[in-house]
N, C-alpha and C positions, 0 to 999 in steps of 0.2 A: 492452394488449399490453406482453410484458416487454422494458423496452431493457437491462437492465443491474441490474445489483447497486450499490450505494455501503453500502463500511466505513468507522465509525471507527475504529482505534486508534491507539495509545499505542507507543512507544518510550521507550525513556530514556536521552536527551541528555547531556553528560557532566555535568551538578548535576540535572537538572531536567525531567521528559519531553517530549517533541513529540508533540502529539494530531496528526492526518491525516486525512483524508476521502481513501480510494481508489476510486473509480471504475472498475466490471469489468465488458466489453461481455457480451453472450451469447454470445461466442463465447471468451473465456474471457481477453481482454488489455486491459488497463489502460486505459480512456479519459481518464482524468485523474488528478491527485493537485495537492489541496488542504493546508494546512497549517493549521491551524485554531488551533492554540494555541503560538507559538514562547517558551521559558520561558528560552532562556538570553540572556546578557549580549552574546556574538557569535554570528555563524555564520546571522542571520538571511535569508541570502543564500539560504539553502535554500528561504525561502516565495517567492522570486519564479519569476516565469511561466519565465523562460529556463532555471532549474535543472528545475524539474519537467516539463518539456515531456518532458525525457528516458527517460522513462519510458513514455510513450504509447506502446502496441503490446506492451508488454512480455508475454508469456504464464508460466505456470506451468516451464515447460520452459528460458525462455531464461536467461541467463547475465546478472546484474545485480552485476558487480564494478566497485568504485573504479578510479578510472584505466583501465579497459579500454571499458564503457558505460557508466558514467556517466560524468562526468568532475568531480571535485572542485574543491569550494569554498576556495582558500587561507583557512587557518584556521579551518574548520570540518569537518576531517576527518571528528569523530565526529557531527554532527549529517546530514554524508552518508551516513556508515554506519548511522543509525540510522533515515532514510527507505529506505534500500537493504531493510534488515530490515522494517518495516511494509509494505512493499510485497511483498516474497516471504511474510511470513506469511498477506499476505491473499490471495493468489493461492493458496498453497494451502490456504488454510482453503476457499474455493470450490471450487478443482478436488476436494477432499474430498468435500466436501457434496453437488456431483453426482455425485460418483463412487456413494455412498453411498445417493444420493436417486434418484427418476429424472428423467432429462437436465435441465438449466435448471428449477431450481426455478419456481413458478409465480407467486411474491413471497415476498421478504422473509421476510414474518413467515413462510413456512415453517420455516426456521432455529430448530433446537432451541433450545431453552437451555443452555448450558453443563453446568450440571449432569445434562442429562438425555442427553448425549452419550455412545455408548458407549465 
């Protein structure tokens, strides 16, 4: 039975990227976001639970802005904006791929390969 999707990507942090683990239910909004690789010197306040919680529920559709929903990290402005971005890329890399596919892929490895993407 499918629960959900989990992406990696990649951002990039103001020197140095932030890898991420996003987590997308089948219905199409965020169950979690993991941090998986934090590369700069500050701003690591981004990998803890109380930052990232914010995001849960988030859909394809809703409004993921600093200071509005989320609410930022003193002195890690860009490493917020840069989970804000991993996080709407991977929403709609998905709402794509079913859009495209049909409905809720059946796993994973359905997911073309980049190259093979029209």
């Amino acid at each position: 039975m499918l629960l959900g999707y989990s992406v990696v990507t990649e951002e990039r942090g103001k020197y140095r990227p932030i890898t991420m683990l996003v987590g997308v239910d089948t219905s199409g909004r965020v169950a979690g976001v993991q941090i998986l690789a934090y590369r700069e010197s500050r701003g690591g306040e981004v990998a803890r639970e109380y930052f990232l919680r914010q995001y849960r529920g988030k859909a394809v559709g809703d409004p993921i802005r600093l200071n509005r929903d989320i609410i930022n990290i003193s002195g890690a402005t860009i490493s917020v904006q840069s989970v804000n971005a991993g996080v709407r890329k991977v929403l709609a890399l998905l709402a794509w791929v079913n859009r495209s596919s049909p409905p809720l892929l059946p796993a994973p490895r359905s997911l073309l390969p980049v190259e093979e993407l029209p």
